[in-house]
C-alpha positions in Angstrom: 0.0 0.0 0.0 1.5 3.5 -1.4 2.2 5.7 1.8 1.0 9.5 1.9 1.8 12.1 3.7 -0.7 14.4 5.9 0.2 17.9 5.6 -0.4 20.4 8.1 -2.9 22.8 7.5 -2.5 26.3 9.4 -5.6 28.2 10.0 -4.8 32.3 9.5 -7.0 35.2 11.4 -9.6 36.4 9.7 -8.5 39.4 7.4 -9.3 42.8 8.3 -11.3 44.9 5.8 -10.7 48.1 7.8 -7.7 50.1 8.6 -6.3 53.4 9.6 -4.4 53.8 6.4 -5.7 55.6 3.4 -5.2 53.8 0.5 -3.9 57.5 -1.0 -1.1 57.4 2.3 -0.3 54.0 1.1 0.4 54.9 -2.7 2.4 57.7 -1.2 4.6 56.1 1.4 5.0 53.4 -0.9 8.8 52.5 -1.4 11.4 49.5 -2.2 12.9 47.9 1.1 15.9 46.2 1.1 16.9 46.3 4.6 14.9 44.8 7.7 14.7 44.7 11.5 15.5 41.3 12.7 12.1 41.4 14.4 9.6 38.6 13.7 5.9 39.9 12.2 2.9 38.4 13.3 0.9 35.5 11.8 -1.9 38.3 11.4 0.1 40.4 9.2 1.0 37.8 6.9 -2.3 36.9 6.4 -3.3 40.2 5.7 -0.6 40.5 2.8 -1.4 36.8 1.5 -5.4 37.9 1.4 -4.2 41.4 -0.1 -2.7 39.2 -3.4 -5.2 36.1 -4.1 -7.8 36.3 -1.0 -11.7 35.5 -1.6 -13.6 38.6 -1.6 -17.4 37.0 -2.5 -19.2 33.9 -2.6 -18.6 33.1 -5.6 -15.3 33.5 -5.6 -14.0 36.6 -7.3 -10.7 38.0 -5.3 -8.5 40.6 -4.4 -7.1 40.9 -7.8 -8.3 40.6 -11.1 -8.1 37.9 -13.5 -9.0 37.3 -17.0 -11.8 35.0 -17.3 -11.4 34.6 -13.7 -8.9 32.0 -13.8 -6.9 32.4 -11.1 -3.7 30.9 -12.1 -1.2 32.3 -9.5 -0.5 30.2 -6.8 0.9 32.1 -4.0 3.9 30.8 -1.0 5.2 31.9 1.7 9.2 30.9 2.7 8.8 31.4 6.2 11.7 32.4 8.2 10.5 34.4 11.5 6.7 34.7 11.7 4.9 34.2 15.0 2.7 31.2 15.0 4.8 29.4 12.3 7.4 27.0 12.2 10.1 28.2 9.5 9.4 26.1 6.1 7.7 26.4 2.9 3.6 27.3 2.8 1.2 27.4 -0.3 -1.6 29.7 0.4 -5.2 28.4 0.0 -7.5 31.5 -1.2 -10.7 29.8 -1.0 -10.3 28.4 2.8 -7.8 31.7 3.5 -5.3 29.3 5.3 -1.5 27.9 4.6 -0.5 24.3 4.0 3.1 23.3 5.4 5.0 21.9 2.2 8.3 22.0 3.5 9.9 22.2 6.8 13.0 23.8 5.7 14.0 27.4 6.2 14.9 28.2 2.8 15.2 31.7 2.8 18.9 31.3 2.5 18.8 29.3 -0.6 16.1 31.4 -2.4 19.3 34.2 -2.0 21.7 32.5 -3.5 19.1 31.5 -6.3 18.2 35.2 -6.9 21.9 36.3 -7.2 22.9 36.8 -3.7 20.4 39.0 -2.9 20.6 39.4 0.7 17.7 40.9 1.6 16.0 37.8 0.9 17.6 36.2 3.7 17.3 39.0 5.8 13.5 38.8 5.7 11.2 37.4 8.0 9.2 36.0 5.6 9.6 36.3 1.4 6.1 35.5 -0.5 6.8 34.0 -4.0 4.2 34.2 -6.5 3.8 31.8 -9.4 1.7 30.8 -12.1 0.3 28.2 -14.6 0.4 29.8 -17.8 -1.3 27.2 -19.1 -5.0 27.3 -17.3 -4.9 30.8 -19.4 -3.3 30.3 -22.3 -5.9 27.3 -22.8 -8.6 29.7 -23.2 -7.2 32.6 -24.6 -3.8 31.2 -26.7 -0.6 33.4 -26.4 -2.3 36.2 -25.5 -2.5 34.5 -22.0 1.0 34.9 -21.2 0.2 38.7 -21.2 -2.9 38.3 -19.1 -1.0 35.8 -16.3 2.2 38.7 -15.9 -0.7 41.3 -15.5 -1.9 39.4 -13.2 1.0 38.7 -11.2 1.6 42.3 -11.3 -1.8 43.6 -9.5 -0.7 40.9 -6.9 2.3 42.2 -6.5 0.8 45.9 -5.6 -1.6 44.6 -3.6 1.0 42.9 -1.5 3.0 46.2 -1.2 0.3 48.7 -0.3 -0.8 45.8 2.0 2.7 45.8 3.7 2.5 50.0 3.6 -0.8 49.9 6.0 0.8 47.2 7.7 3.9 49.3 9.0 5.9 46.6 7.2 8.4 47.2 4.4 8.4 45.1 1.2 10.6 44.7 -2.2 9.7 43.3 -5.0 12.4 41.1 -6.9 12.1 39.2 -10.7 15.7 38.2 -10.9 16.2 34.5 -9.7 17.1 31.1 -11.6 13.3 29.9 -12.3 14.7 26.1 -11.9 16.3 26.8 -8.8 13.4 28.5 -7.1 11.5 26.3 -8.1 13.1 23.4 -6.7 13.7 25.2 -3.6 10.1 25.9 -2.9 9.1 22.6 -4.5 6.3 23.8 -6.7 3.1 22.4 -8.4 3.9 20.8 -11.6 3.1 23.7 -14.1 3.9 26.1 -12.4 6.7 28.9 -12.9 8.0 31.5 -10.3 7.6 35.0 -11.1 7.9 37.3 -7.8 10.0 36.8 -5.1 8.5 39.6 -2.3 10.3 39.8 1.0 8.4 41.6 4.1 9.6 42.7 7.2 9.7 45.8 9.7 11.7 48.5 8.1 15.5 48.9 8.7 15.9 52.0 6.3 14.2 52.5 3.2 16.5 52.8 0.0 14.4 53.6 -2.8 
């Protein structure tokens, strides 16, 4: 009999829908962070950023960001380092139940750095979300013009994330220069699936751009 493995499942707070930051304060304030605090954020705060990209926002499923045809095809983890709540490993967000499933129990913050070119602030994140995609489940419908539609996609993510992090009090990067095989080894993703964004959060060090 073929042995399977029972992953964890991690239940995250419910998202807040109301702040005390604008959204026009966030757009403002909005920089590229490369340096972080070796301070732990909470597991409410990475919820929050993980419901800002690809969180359910009606019954019938629509989300935070838009999609053509309302495909969904980014996937969205979390290489967890120092978040309260968490052990450090690998997570793959689930939109629909708003929770993470432990894939790996590995830091690997260190070796998504030295895939993305020595990048330190990678490692020196509490947490970096990685955002990928299966071209495919859109190209299907709409033929190469999906490739368009999936980095569009995984762009409007990727601002959501960041003016998340601004109401947060967190600071965020965004980073696109990696080895696709190695990150995706690393973070051992779907079959299909291709990494696009590497996003590391954190509390704020000194802002450089």
């Amino acid at each position: 009999m073929k042995k399977t493995t029972q992953l964890k499942t991690n239940k995250l707070p419910k998202p807040r829908l109301e702040g005390d930051f604008s959204l026009e304060a966030a757009l403002l304030a909005r920089r590229s962070v490369r340096s972080f605090q070796k301070a732990s954020i909470s597991l409410d705060q990475l919820g929050q950023l993980l419901w800002a990209a690809q969180g359910v926002t009606n019954p019938e499923n629509f989300r935070t960001t838009p999609s053509a045809g309302a495909l969904y095809p980014i996937n969205v983890y979390a290489a967890v380092g120092n978040v309260n709540g968490l052990s450090p490993g690998v997570y793959k967000y689930r939109s629909h139940t708003h929770d993470l499933i432990e894939t790996g129990n590995v830091d690997k913050r260190d070796a998504l750095c030295r895939a993305a070119l020595i990048q330190t602030t990678i490692r020196q994140a509490p947490v970096v979300i990685v955002l990928t995609a299966n071209f495919e489940k859109t190209t299907v419908k709409y033929g190469r013009r999906g490739f368009r539609y999936v980095l569009l996609e995984a762009g409007h993510a990727a601002q959501n994330i960041c003016l998340q992090a601004i109401a947060l009090r967190l600071g965020s990067v965004v980073i696109g220069a990696f080895s696709d095989a190695k990150v995706s080894r690393i973070m051992g993703l779907d079959r299909g699936y291709t990494p696009l964004y590497l996003l590391p959060h954190g509390k704020t060090a000194e802002i450089s751009e």
